[in-house]
Structures are given as structure tokens and as C-alpha cells.
RODO-2510 file (C-alpha; in nm, 4 decimals, decimal comma):
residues 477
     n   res          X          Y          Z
     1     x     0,8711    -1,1478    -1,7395
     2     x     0,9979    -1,3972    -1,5039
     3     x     0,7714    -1,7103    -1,4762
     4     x     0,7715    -1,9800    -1,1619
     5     x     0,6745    -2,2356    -1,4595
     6     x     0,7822    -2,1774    -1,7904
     7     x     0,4947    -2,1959    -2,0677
     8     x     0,5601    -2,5284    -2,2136
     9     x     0,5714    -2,7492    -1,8918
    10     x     0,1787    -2,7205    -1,9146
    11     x     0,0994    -2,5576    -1,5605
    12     x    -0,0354    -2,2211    -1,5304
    13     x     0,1629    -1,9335    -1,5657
    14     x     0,2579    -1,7871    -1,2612
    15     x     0,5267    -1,4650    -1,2601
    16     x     0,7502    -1,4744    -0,9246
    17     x     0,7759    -1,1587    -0,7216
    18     x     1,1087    -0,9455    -0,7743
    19     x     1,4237    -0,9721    -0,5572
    20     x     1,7352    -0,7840    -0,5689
    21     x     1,9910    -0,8980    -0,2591
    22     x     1,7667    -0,7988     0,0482
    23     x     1,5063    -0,6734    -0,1528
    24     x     1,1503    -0,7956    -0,2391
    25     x     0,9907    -0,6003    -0,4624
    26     x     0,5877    -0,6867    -0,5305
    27     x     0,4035    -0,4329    -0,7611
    28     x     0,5014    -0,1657    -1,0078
    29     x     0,5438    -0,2644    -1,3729
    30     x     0,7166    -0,5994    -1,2823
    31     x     0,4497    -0,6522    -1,0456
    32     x     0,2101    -0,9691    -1,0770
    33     x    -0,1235    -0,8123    -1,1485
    34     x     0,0260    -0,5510    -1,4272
    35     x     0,1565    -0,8513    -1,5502
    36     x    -0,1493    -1,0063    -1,5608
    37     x    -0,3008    -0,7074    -1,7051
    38     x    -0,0474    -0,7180    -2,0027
    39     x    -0,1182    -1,0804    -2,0407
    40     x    -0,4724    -1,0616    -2,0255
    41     x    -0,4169    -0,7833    -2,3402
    42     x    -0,1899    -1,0347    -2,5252
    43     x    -0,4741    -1,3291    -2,4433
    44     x    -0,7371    -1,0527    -2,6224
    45     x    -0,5422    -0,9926    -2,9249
    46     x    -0,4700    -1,3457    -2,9273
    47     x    -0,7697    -1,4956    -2,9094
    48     x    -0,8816    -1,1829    -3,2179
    49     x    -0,5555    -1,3366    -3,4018
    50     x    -0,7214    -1,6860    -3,3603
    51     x    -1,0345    -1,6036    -3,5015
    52     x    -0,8363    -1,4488    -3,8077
    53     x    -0,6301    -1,7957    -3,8783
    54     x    -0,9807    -1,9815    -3,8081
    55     x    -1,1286    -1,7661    -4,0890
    56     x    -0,9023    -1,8730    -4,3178
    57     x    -0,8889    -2,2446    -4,1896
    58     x    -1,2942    -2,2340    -4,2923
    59     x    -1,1822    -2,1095    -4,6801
    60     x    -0,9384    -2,3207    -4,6742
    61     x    -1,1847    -2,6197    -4,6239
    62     x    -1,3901    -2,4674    -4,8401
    63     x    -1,1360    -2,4696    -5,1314
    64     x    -1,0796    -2,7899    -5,0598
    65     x    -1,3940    -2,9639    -5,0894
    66     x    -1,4132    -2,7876    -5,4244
    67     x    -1,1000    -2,9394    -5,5332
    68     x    -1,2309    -3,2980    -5,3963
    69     x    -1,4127    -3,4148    -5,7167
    70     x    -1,0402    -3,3299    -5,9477
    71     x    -0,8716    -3,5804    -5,7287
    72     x    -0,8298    -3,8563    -5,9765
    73     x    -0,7241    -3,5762    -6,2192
    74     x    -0,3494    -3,6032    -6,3005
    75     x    -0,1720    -3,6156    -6,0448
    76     x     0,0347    -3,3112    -6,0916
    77     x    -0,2870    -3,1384    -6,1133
    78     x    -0,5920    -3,2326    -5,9328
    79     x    -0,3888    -3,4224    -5,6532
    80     x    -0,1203    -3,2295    -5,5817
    81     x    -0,3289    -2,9116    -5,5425
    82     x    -0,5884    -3,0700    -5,2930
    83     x    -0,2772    -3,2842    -5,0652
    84     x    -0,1363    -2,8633    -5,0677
    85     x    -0,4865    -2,7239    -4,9813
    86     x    -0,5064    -2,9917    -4,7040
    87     x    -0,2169    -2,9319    -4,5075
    88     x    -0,2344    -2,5372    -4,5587
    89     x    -0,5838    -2,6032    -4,3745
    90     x    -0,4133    -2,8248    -4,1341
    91     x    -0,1027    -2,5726    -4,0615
    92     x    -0,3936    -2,3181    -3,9941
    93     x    -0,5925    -2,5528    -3,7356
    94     x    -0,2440    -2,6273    -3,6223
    95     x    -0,1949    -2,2102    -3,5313
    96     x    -0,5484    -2,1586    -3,3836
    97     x    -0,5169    -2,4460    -3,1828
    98     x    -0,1551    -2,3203    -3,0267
    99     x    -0,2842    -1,9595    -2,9938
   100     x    -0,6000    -2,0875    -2,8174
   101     x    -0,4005    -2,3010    -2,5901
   102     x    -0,1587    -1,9940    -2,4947
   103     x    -0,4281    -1,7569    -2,4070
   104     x    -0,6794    -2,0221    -2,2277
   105     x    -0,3330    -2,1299    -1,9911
   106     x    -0,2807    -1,6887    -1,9570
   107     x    -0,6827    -1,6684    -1,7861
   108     x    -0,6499    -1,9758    -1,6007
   109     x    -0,3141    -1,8365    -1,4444
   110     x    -0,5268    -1,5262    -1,3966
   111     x    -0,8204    -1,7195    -1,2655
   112     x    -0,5889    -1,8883    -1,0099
   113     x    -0,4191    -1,5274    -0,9052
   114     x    -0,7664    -1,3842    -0,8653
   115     x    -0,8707    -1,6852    -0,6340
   116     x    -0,5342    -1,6870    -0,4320
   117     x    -0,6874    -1,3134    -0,3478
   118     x    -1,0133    -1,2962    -0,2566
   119     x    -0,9635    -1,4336     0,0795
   120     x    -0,8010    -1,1419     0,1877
   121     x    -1,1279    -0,8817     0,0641
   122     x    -1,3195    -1,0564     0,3659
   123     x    -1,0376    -0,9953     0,6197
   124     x    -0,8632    -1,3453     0,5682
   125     x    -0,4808    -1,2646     0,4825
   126     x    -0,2470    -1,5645     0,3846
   127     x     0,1002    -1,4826     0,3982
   128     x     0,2830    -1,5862     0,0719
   129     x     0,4398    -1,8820     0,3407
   130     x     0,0671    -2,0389     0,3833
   131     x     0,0855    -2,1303     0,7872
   132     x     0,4734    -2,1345     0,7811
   133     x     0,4586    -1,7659     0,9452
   134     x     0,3336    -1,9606     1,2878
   135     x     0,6805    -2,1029     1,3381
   136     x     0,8274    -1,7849     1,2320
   137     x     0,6027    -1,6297     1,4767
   138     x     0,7614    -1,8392     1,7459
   139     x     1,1236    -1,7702     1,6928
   140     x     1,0702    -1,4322     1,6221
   141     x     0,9264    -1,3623     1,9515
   142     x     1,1603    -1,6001     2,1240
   143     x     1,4404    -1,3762     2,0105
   144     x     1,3345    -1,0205     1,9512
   145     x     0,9938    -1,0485     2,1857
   146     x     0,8200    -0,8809     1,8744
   147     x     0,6107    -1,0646     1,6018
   148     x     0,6520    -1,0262     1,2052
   149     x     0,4406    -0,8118     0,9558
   150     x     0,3121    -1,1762     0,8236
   151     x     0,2132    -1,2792     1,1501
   152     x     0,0361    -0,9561     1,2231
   153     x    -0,1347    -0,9337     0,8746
   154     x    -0,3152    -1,2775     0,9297
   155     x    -0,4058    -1,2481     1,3370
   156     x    -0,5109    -0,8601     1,3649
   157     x    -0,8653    -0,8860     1,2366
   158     x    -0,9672    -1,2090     1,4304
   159     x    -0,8218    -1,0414     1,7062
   160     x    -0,9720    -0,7357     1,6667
   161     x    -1,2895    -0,8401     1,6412
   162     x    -1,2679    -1,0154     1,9802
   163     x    -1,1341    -0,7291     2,1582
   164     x    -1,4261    -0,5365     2,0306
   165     x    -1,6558    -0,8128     2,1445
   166     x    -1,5054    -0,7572     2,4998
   167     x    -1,5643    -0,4139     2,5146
   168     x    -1,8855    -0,3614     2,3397
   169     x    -2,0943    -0,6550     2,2373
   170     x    -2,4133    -0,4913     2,1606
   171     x    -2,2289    -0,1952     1,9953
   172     x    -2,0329    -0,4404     1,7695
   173     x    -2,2964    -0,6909     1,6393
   174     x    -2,5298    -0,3817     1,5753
   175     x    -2,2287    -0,2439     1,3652
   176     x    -2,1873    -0,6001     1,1866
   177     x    -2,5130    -0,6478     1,0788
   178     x    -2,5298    -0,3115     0,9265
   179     x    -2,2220    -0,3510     0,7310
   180     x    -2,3422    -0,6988     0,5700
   181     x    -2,6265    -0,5851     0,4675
   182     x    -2,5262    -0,2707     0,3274
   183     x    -2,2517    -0,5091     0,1473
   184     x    -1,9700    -0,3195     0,3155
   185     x    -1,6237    -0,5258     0,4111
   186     x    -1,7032    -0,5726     0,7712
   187     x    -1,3039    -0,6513     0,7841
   188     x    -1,2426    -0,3042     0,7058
   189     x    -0,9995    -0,1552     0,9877
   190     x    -1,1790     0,2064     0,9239
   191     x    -1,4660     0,1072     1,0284
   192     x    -1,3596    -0,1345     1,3443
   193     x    -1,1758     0,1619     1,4712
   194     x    -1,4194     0,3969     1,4831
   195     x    -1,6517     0,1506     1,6485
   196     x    -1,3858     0,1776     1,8821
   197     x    -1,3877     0,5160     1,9246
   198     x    -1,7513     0,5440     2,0419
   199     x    -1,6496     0,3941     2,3728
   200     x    -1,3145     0,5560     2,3931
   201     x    -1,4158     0,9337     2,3173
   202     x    -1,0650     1,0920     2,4362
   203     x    -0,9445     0,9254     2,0919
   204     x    -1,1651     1,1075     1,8733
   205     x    -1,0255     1,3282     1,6421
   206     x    -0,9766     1,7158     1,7341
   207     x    -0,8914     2,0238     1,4507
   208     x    -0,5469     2,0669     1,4126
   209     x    -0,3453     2,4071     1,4120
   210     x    -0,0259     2,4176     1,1716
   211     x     0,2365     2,6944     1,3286
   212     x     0,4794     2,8231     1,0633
   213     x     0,8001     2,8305     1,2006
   214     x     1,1732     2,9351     1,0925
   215     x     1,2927     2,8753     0,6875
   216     x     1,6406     2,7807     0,6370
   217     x     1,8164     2,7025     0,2695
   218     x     1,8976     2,3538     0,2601
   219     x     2,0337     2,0606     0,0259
   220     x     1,7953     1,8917    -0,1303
   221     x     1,8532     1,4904    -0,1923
   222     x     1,5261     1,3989    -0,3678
   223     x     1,5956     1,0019    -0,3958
   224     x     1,4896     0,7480    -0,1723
   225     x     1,7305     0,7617     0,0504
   226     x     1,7399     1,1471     0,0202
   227     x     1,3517     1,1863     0,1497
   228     x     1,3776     0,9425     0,4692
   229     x     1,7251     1,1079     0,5411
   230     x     1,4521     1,4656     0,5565
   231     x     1,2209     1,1869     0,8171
   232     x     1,5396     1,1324     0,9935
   233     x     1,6532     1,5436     1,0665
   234     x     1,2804     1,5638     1,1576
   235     x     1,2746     1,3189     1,4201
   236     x     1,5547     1,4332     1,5836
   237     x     1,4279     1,7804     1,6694
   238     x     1,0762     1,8742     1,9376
   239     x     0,7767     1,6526     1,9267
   240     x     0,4947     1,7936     1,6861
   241     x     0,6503     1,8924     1,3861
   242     x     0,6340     1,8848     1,0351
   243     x     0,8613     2,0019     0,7134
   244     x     0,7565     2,1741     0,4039
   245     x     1,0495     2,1511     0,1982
   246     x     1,0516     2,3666    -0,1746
   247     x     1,2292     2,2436    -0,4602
   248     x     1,2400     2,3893    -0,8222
   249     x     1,3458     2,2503    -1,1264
   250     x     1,3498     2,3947    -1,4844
   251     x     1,0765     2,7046    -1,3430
   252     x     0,8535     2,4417    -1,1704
   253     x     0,8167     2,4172    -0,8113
   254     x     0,7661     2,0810    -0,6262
   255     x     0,7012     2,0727    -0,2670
   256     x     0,7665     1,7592    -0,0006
   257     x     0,6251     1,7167     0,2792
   258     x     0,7622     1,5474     0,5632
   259     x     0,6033     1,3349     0,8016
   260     x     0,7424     1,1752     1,1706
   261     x     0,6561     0,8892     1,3201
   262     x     0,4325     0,8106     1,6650
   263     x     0,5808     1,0071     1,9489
   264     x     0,3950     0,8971     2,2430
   265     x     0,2475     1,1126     2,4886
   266     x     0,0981     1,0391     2,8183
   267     x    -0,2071     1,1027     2,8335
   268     x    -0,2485     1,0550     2,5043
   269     x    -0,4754     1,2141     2,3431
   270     x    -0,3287     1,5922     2,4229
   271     x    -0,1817     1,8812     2,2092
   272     x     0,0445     1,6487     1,9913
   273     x    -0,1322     1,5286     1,6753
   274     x     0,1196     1,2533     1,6559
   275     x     0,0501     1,0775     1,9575
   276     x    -0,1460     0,7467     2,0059
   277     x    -0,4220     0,9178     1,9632
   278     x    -0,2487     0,9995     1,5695
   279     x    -0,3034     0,6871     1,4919
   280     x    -0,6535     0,6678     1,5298
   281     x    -0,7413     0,9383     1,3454
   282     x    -0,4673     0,8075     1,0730
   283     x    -0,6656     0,4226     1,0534
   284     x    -1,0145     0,5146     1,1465
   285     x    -1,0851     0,8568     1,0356
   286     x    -0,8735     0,8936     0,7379
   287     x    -0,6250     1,2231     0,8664
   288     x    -0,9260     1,4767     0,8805
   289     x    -0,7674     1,7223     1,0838
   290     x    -0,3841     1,6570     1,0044
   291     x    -0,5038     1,6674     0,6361
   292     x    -0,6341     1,9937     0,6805
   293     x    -0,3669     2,0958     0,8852
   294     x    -0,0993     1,9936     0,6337
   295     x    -0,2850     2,2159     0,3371
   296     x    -0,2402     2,5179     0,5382
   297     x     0,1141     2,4825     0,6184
   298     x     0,1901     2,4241     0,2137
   299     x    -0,0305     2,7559     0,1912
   300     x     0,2032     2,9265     0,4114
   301     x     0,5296     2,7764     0,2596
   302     x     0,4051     2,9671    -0,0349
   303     x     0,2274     2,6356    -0,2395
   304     x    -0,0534     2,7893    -0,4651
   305     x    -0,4051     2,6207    -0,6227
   306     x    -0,2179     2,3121    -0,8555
   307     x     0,1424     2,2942    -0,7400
   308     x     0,3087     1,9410    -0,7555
   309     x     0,3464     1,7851    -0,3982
   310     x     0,5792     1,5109    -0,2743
   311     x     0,5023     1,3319     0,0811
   312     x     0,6925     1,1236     0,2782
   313     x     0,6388     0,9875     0,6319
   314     x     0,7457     0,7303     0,9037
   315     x     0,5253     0,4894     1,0729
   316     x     0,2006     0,6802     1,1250
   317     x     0,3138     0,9383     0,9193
   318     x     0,3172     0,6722     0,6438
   319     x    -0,0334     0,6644     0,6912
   320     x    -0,1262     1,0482     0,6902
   321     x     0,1056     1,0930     0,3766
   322     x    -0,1578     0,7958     0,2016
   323     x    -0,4357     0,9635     0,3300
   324     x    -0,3401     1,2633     0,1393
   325     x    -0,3964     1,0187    -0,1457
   326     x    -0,7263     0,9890    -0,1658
   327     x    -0,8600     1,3035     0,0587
   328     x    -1,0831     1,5164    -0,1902
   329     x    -1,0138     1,8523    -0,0519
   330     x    -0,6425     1,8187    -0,0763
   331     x    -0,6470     1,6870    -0,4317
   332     x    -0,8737     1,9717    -0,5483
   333     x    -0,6350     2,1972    -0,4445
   334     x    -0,2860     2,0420    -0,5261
   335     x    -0,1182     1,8004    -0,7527
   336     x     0,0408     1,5108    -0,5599
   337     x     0,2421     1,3192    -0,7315
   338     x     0,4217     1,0595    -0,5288
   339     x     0,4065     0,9285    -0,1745
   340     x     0,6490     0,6994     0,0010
   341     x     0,6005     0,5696     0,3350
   342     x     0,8291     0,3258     0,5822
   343     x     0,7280     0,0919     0,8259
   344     x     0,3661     0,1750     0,8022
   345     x     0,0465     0,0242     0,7535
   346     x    -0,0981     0,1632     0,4578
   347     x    -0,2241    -0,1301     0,2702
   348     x    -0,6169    -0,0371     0,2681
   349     x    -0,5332     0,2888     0,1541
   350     x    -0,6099     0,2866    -0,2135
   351     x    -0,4787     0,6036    -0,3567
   352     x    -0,6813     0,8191    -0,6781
   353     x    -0,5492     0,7089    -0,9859
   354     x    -0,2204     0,8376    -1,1244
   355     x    -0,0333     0,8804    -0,7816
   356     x     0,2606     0,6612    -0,7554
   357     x     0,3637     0,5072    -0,4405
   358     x     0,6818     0,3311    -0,2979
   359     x     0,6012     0,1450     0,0351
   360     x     0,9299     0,0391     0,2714
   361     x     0,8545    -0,2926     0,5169
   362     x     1,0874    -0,5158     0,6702
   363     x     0,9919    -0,8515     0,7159
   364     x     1,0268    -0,8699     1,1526
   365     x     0,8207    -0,5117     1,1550
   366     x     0,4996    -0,6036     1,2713
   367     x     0,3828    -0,2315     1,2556
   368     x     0,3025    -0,2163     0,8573
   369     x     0,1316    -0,5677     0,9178
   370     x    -0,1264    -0,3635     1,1835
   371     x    -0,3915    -0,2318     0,9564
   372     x    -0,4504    -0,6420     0,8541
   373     x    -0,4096    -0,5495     0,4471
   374     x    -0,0876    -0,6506     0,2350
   375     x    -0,0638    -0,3330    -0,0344
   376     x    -0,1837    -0,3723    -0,3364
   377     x    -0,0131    -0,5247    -0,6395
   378     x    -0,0834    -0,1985    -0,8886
   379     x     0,1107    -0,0455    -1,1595
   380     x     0,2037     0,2537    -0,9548
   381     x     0,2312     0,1416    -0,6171
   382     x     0,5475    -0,0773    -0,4956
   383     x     0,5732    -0,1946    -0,1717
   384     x     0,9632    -0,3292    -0,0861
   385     x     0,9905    -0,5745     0,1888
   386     x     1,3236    -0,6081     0,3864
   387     x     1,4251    -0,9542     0,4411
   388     x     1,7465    -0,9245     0,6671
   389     x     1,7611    -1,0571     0,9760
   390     x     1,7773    -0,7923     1,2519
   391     x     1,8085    -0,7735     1,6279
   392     x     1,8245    -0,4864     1,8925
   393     x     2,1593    -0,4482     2,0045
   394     x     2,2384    -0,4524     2,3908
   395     x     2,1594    -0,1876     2,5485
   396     x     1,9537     0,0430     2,2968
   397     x     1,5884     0,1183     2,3281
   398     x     1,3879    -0,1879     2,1477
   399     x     1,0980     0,0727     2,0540
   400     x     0,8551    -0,0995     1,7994
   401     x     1,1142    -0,4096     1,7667
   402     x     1,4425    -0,4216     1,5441
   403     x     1,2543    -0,4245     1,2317
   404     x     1,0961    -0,0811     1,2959
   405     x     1,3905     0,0924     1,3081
   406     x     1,4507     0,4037     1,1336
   407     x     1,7969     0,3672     1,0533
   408     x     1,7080     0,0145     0,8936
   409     x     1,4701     0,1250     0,6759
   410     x     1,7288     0,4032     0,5646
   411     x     1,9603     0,1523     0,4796
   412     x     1,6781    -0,0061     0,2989
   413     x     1,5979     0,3125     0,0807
   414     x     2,0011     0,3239    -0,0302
   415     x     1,9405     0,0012    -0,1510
   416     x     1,6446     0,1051    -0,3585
   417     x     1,8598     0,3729    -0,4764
   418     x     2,1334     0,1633    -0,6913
   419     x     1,8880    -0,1110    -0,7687
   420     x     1,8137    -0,2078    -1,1270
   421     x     1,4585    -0,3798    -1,0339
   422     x     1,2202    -0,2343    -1,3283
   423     x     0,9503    -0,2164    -1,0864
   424     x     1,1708     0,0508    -0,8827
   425     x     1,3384     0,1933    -1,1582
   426     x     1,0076     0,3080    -1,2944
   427     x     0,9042     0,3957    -0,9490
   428     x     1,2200     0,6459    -0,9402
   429     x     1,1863     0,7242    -1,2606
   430     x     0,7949     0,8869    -1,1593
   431     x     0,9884     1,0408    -0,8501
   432     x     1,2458     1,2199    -1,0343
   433     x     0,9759     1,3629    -1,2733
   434     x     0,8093     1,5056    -0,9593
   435     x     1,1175     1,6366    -0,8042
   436     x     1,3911     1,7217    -1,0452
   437     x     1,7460     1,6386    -0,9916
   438     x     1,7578     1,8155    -0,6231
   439     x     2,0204     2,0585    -0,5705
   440     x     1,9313     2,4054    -0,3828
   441     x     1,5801     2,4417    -0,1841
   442     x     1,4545     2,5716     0,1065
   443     x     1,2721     2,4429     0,4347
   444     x     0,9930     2,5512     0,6510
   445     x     0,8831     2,4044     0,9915
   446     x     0,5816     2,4117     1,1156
   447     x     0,4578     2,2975     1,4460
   448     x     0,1609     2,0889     1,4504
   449     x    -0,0731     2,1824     1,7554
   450     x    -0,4474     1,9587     1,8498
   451     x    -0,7432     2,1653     1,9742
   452     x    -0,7076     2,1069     2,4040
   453     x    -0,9912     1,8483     2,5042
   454     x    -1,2671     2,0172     2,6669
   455     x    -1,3357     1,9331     3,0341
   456     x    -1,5683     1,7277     3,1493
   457     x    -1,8953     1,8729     3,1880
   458     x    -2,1250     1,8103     3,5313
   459     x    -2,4808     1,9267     3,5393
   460     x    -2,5346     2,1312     3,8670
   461     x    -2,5997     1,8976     4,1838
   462     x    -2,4155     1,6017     3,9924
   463     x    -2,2545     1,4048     4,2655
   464     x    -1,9125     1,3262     4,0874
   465     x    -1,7734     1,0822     4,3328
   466     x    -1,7224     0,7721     4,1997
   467     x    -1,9956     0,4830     4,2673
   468     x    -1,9297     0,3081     4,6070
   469     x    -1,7075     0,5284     4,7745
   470     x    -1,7899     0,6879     5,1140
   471     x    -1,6159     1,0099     5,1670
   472     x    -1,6228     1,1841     5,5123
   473     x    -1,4865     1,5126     5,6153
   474     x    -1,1582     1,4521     5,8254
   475     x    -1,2102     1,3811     6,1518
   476     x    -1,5717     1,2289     6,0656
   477     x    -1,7094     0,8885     6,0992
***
């Protein structure tokens, strides 16, 4: 384990994040908080150990103030055995002491970690550069127009919160004083968005219809690289869509699905469940509808009750591949085993236990900074920031900024592939077991369709000209 201060300067232990060329890598088994977990073992059987030497410091006392009154014995006898006795018992304070000292510096370190965290469970997130990300912030939008996921993390909850305020005073401080004192995390961008949603209804989620479409063989890549290369084909072809792709290795079958990105619509809020309106339903209401959508196109591809499931999206299809994660209904029925997401904000997503995650975020993307939560630092989720510098090249479309690019985070994933970080070779390791070697398989699209908003309702005689306006018929006064 790597340590920013080695153990015998006297400071805390404090393990450094991983890096590997453009790579950090925060999480997994080289992550900080398994660390800490490990340590915080060690610092158990430690302080067990200690108790064990102190035992026999006490018998050794014992013994010798029994051998105190043959001390002016001879001296090869009474002497020599209680000047032995006495440093024996001194060795063993000497051990306790050291082993006491070890495990009191692992809990302060861990004491320290915890504290350096808790600001961020009531909305406050501190980018590992403290108030260096303002300046960052500057130059970033003086040359790309677009802020940074650190920048993003730290401002979108303030920010939020006084947009809300704007729009719906009452509504909001109703909502806020319900949360506190039901004890809830009034930070929580679930919550905020729904409160949202109240006063703009043509967001609210609709029921989704999955479409099963054409099945092709195909080449199956199953790293990294391999599964946003499956994003990539995706994108390229109509709006709406999803992939069910079929794998089998060894007599099991695995199944990925694949996940695009935001395609905006105008209005939003139509036929296309990955519009604006997506991402709504993605943040706020947890991917009812896509969720349920998704299960029946794995029905139709042919998944049954318990099959092993892969997912993989882009942007806010990052966030309905987590969602899968924890939705109930989904897990009851089949076995996911991995999800890895790019440029999305997944960070308050907390998956059920036992699904391993690999998160993709470049440093200039402000989009995975939107949902105001850096991803947790867990044993089976590892979230790899991009640290390049990039900029939009004259003449193509900026989209989302430079650092929401596709083709970066692509490049990104082919790193991941030939790196030697333990964090991500575990995390590929957990990916392979899910999906074999790759080889042979076979892909289904399915076309993703939202329920058409109902029309507007009038009650008979309901004048529905808007207020103030005087209309005459032509030729009137």
C-alpha cells in the first residue's frame, strides 16, 4: 500500500490515490477506504496481539518480584536471573507499547479520512484541490466555455437549491422541513428533482415500450474498451435504441446491455425515453419505466429467471445502467454482475452488494460532476478520472464540452485495458468472470418507445385563452 507519509515520520497514515500515465484510479482494492478497512483489521488483531504480550509483561513482573528477595544471592544465581527477568519484562512493555502506537496512528488516519468525508453527506463536496478548482474553473471556461466535474461537484447543490427557491418557494421549504425532520439528506439530488417535477409535469416519467428489432451474429470484445466500442455502434444508428447483446462461455450465458447517451429532442419530453426528459427520470425517479422496459427486452432476447447480466451506458445511460443496480424488481429476476458507465453522474447511486462497478470521468467533463456526489471509495466500485488536457477542435460540434466526448472516453477505456493498477486489474478480473473471453455472440435491437403525453384536458365552457388577451373576430373592433 502506497502511503503519502511513511509510518515512522509520526503523521497519520494516509494512502495516495492510484495513477497510471493519464489515469486516476480511486476505489477498488487499492482504493483508500478498503485500505482502511484492511488496516482497521490489522489495528484489531493488533491491538488482540497487544493484550497477549501485556499478559505476559504482567507474569513477567510477577516472576520478578518473586525473585526480588534472592537478589543478594550469588550473583550467578539470584542476580543474574532477576537483571534477565527484568529486561524480558521490559522487551515485552517495549512490544505492547510499539503495537499500541501502530494501531492508535492506523484509527487516527481513519478518524481523519472519516472527517475529510462527512462534509460531503450534507451536500458540501470538496474537491481533492480544496478551493484550487475556482481558478481551474476560470481557465477552463476561458478556453473550452465549459466548467470541470470538480467545479460542478462543489456548486450544483447550492445552486440548485436557489433555482428551486425561484421557482417554488413555498413548495421547497415545505419539502425541507420534511426531510430534516424525517432525518433524510435534504442534499439528496432524488429528491430536489422530483420537487422539481411537481411544477414541471411534462417531465414526469411515462411507461416505456421496448420493440424487439432485427438479431445479427456479431464479435464480441468484452473488455473495457470492447463494451464502449458496443456504446459507440449504438450511437451511431436512429435515436431510441438499445442493444441486448448474448455471450456464452463454457455453457453459461451472459447478457450486456447497452445503453446511449442523451439525444435531445424538442419538445422534450416526447416518444424518446432518452431525451431531456431521460434524465429526469434517470436522477429523480430512479429509471422506473426504462428499468422495466430494459427487463422485457432481455426477456425477448431470450434471458430467463437468474441469467448473469452485464450493462454498460453513456452519459445518462450511465445512470440507467446504475439504476439497474439497486432496482428490486430487476435483481429478483436476474443476476447482474457488473456495470460500467462513462461520463455520467452516478455517484449517489449506491449499488446492492456484490455488483462491481467501473466508472469513466475526465477531469474537464462537468456532466459526471451534475448529480453533486463524487462515487464512492468501495471495494467493488472504481471510478477512473481522465486527467488530459482536451479541447474541441475547430470546427466540430462542442456538444457537452471536450471532456464529454465519446471518443475520449474510448481512448480512456484502452488505457484501462493494458493497465497494471490492482484496483483495475481486479475490476477486470470481476468483468471477465461475468463475460468470458468474448469471441462469437449475437445482438438484438430493440427500440425504446415513451407512452405519448395525454392532451390537455378543458372542462366544458373553459375559456382557454390566455389571461389578458382580447381576441376579436376579423374585421371586429
Amino acid at each position: 500500500m502506497a502511503e503519502a507519509t511513511p509510518s515512522d515520520t509520526g503523521e497519520p497514515l494516509v494512502p495516495k490515490y492510484g495513477t497510471d500515465g493519464n489515469l486516476e484510479i480511486r476505489g477498488g482494492v487499492g482504493g483508500i477506504r478498503f485500505q482502511f478497512e484492511e488496516l482497521l483489521a490489522g489495528a484489531s488483531e493488533l491491538d488482540a496481539l497487544g493484550e497477549a504480550v501485556s499478559a505476559v509483561e504482567r507474569e513477567a513482573n510477577l516472576v520478578w518480584e518473586q525473585l526480588c528477595p534472592y537478589q543478594n544471592d550469588a550473583p550467578f544465581t539470584g542476580t543474574a536471573a532477576l537483571i534477565a527477568v527484568g529486561e524480558a519484562r521490559q522487551a515485552a512493555r517495549a512490544v505492547r507499547e510499539e503495537l499500541q502506537l501502530i494501531s492508535a496512528k492506523v484509527r487516527a488516519s481513519y478518524r481523519e479520512y472519516e472527517a475529510a468525508e462527512s462534509p460531503s453527506r450534507f451536500g458540501i463536496n470538496i474537491p481533492p484541490s480544496g478551493l484550487m478548482f475556482i481558478p481551474q474553473l476560470l481557465a477552463d471556461l476561458s478556453l473550452t466555455q465549459f466548467p470541470d466535474r470538480d467545479a460542478v461537484e462543489a456548486l450544483i447543490t447550492p445552486l440548485s437549491l436557489a433555482l428551486m427557491m425561484d421557482i417554488a418557494p413555498r413548495e421547497l421549504a415545505l419539502s425541507l422541513s420534511a426531510d430534516i425532520v424525517a432525518g433524510r439528506d435534504v442534499s439528496a439530488h432524488g429528491p430536489m428533482i422530483r420537487r422539481l417535477m411537481e411544477t414541471l409535469a411534462w417531465l414526469k416519467p411515462r411507461p416505456v415500450e421496448a420493440i424487439e428489432g432485427i438479431t445479427e451474429n456479431v464479435a464480441v470484445d468484452t473488455s473495457p474498451a470492447g463494451l464502449l466500442a458496443m456504446v459507440r455502434r449504438l450511437e451511431e444508428r436512429d435515436d431510441g435504441q438499445i442493444d441486448v447483446v448474448r455471450v456464452e462461455d463454457g455453457g453459461r450465458r451472459t447478457f450486456i446491455v447497452v445503453i446511449p447517451g442523451t439525444q435531445p429532442e424538442q419538445p422534450a419530453g416526447g416518444t424518446n425515453p432518452f431525451d431531456e426528459a431521460g434524465i429526469a427520470e434517470g436522477l429523480g425517479y430512479g429509471s422506473e419505466y426504462i428499468s422495466a422496459a430494459i427487463r422485457d427486452a432481455l426477456r425477448q432476447a431470450g434471458a430467463e429467471a437468474h441469467d448473469q447480466v452485464v450493462a454498460v451506458g453513456y452519459s445518462q445511460g450511465g445512470v440507467h445502467a446504475m439504476n439497474l443496480s439497486r432496482n428490486k424488481a430487476f435483481l429478483a429476476e436476474f443476476d447482474l454482475k457488473y456495470v460500467m458507465t462513462a461520463g455520467s453522474p452516478v455517484g449517489a447511486i449506491t449499488p446492492d452488494p456484490g455488483i462491481s462497478t467501473l466508472h469513466l470521468e475526465h477531469l474537464q467533463d462537468w456532466v459526471p460532476g451534475a448529480d453533486g456526489a463524487p462515487s464512492p471509495d468501495t471495494k467493488d466500485r472504481v471510478t477512473v478520472t481522465l486527467t488530459n488536457r482536451v479541447q474541441t477542435a475547430a470546427g466540430e460540434d462542442r456538444g457537452l464540452g471536450p471532456g464529454h466526448q465519446l471518443s475520449g472516453y474510448e481512448e480512456g477505456a484502452r488505457a484501462i485495458n493494458s493497465s497494471a493498477d490492482p484496483s483495475l486489474l481486479a475490476s477486470k478480473a470481476a468483468l471477465s468472470a461475468a463475460l468470458g473471453a468474448g469471441g462469437a455472440g449475437t445482438v438484438t435491437r430493440f427500440a425504446l418507445s415513451r407512452t405519448p403525453r395525454e392532451p390537455a384536458v378543458h372542462p366544458p365552457g373553459t375559456d382557454r385563452r390566455p389571461p389578458g388577451r382580447d381576441v376579436r373576430p376579423t374585421g371586429g373592433r
